[in-house]
N, C-alpha and C positions, 0 to 999 in steps of 0.2 A: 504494500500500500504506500502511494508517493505520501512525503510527509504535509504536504497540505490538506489532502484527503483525511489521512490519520489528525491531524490537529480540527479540521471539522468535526470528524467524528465524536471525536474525546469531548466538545464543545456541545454537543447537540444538549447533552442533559440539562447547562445554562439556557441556551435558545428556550428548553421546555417549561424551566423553571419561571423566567421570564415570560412566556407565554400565559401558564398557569397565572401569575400574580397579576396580570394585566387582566386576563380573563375574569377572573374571581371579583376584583372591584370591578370591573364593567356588569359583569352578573348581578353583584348585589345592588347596584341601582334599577338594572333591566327586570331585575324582578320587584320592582314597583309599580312596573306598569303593563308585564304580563306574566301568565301562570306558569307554573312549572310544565304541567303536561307543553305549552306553547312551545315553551324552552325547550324540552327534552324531542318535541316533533322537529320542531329548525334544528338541531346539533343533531340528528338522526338524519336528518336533507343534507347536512351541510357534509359530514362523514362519509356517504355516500358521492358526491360529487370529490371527494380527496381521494377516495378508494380510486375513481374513477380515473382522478389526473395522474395519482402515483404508479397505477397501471404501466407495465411494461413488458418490454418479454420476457424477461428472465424472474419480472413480479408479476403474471398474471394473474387475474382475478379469475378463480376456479375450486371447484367443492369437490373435487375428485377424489382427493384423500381425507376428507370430510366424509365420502359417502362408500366410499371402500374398507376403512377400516373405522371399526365401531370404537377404537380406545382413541382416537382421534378427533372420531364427533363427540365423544363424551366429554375430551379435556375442552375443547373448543366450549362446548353447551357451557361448562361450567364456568369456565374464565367468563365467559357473555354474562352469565348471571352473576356473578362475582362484580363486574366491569360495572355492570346497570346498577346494581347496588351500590356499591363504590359511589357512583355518580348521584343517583337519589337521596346519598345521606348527605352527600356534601351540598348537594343544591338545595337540601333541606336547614340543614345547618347556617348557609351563607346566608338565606333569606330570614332563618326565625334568632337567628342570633348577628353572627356577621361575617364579612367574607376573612378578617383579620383571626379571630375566633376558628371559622374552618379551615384553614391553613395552616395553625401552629396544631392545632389539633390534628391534622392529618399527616403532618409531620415523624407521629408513631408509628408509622407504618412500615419505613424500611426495620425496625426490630423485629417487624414477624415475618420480612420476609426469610432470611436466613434459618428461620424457626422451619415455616412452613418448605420452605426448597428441600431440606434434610428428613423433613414427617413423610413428606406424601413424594419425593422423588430421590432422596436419598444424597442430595447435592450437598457435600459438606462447605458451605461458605462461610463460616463461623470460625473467625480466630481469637486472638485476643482486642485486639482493635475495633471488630462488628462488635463483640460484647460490651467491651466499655461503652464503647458509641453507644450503643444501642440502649442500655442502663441509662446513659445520660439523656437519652429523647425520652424515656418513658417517666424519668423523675420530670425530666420540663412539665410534660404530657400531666399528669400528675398534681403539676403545680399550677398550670394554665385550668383545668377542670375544676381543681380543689379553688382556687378564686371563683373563677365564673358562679360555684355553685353558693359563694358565701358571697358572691357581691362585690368583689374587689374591684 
C-alpha cells in the first residue's frame, strides 16, 4: 500500500469521528422539527444511494453469500439488528437528553468490543493497554451516568 493511501486509511477513523460529532449536533436540532421514524426513513434513503455510489467491481452490491451460506445470513441478520438498535438508542438519547450526553455515553462501547470479539469469535484483542483503556471509558461512562442521574 503507497504511503498516502496507508496515511488515508489510518485517518479514516478521524474523518468518522468528525462526521459523527457534526452529525449528532445537527441531529439534535433536526429532531425538533421532525420525528425519529422521518429520520430513521431519510438515513435509510440516504444509505442506500452511498451503497449505490461506493459500488464497484471489486465492491459489488450482491446477497450471494448472504443467501448461500446460512452462518453468513445469520451474522449479517444480526449485526442489522444490533446496527438499528445501536442507532435507535442513540437517536433516542440525542433527542430526550442531548447529543453531548449520547456521545460520551457511547463512548463505552469500544470496552465491549474486545469482550465481545473473544465470546462469540474467539478474537483475542485484549492486552494490557485495551484493558486499562477500557476500565478508564467505563469509570468516565460511570461518572457521566452517575451525574446525569443526580442532576449535575
Amino acid at each position: 500500500m503507497a504511503a498516502p493511501l496507508k496515511m488515508a486509511t489510518v485517518l479514516f477513523p478521524v474523518w468518522a469521528c468528525l462526521c459523527w460529532a457534526f452529525s449528532y449536533v445537527t441531529l439534535e436540532q433536526s429532531l425538533t422539527k421532525i420525528s425519529i421514524p422521518t429520520w430513521l426513513a431519510l438515513n435509510a434513503l440516504a444509505l442506500v444511494v452511498a451503497a449505490f455510489a461506493l459500488s464497484s467491481d471489486d465492491q459489488a452490491i450482491s446477497l450471494n453469500s448472504i443467501i448461500v451460506d446460512r452462518k453468513t445470513l445469520v451474522l449479517v441478520g444480526v449485526c442489522l439488528a444490533a446496527t438499528i438498535g445501536a442507532e435507535v438508542f442513540t437517536i433516542m438519547a440525542i433527542k430526550n437528553v442531548s447529543a453531548t450526553y449520547a456521545a460520551f455515553g457511547e463512548m463505552m462501547y469500544p470496552f465491549f468490543i474486545p469482550i465481545f470479539a473473544y465470546l462469540i469469535f474467539g478474537v483475542k484483542e485484549l492486552n494490557i493497554s485495551t484493558l486499562v483503556g477500557g476500565v478508564m471509558i467505563m469509570f468516565g461512562g460511570f461518572i457521566l451516568v452517575s451525574g446525569k442521574l443526580k442532576g449535575w
